[in-house]
TIDREN-567279 format. One line per field, with one value per residue (C-alpha): residue number from 1; x, y, z; residue in three letters. Coordinates in Angstrom, 1 decimal, m for minus. Each point is the difference from the previous one (the first is absolute). Layout:
! residues N
i	(NUM	...)
u	(X	...)
v	(Y	...)
w	(Z	...)
aa	(ALA	...)
END
This chain:
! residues 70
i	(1	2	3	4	5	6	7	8	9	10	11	12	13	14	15	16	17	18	19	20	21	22	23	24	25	26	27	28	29	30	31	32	33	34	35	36	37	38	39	40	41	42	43	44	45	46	47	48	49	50	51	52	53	54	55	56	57	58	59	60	61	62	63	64	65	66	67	68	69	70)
u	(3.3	m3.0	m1.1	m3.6	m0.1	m2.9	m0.6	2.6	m0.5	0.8	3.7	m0.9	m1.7	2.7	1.1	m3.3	m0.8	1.2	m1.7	m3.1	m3.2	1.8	m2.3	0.9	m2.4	m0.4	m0.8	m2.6	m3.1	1.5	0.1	2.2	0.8	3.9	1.6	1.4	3.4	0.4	m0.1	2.5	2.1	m0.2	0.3	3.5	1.2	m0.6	2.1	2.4	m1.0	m1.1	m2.5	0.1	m2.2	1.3	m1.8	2.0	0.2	m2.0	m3.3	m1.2	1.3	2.3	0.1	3.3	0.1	3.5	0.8	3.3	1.1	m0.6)
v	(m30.7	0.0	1.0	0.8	0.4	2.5	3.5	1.0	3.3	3.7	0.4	3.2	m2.5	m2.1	2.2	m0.1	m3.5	m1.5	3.3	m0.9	0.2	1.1	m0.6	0.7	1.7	m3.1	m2.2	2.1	m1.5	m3.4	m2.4	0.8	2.2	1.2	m1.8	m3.2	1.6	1.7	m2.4	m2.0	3.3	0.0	m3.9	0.3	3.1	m1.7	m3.0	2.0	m0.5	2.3	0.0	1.9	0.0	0.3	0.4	m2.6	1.1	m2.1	0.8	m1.0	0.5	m1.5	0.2	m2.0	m0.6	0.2	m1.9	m0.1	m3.9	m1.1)
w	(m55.5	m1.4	m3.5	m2.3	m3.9	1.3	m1.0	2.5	2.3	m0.9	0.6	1.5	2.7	0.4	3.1	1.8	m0.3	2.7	2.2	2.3	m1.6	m3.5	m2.7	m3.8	m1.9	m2.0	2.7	2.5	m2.0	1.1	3.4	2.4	2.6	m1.0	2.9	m1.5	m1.6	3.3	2.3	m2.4	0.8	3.7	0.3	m2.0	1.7	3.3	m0.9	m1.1	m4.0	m2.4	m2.9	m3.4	m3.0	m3.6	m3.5	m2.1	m3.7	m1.6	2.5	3.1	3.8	1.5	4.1	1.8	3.5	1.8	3.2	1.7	0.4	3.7)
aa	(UNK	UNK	UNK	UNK	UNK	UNK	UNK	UNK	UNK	UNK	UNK	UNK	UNK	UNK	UNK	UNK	UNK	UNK	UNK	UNK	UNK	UNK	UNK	UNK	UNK	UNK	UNK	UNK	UNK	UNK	UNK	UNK	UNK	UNK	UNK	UNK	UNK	UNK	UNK	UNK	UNK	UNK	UNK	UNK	UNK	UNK	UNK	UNK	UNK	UNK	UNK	UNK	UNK	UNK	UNK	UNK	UNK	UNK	UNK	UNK	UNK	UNK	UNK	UNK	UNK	UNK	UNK	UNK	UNK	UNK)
END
């Protein structure tokens, strides 16, 4: 897993962000073109993993990657 101290995300964008080309409100003046967290996605689901994203209490996001042992 891995974890900021950031300003977190919108929890009503945690659904969305590992979506192609998502972009938060918050983050469309910024770098990037929205396909980082989704290939994260695709690379776990085609090992047969998963990845979720939290918003701890105390701030920040938290995104853990699953793989199954080989």
């Amino acid at each position: 897993s891995v974890r900021d101290h950031g300003p977190g995300v919108a929890p009503s964008d945690l659904p969305h962000l590992f979506e192609r080309f998502y972009r938060a409100a918050t983050a469309r003046s910024a770098p990037g073109a929205g396909l980082g967290l989704a290939l994260v996605a695709q690379v776990a689901r085609d090992h047969g993993g998963r990845v979720e994203a939290r918003l701890p209490e105390d701030g920040g996001l938290e995104v853990e990657l699953v793989l199954p042992a080989a």
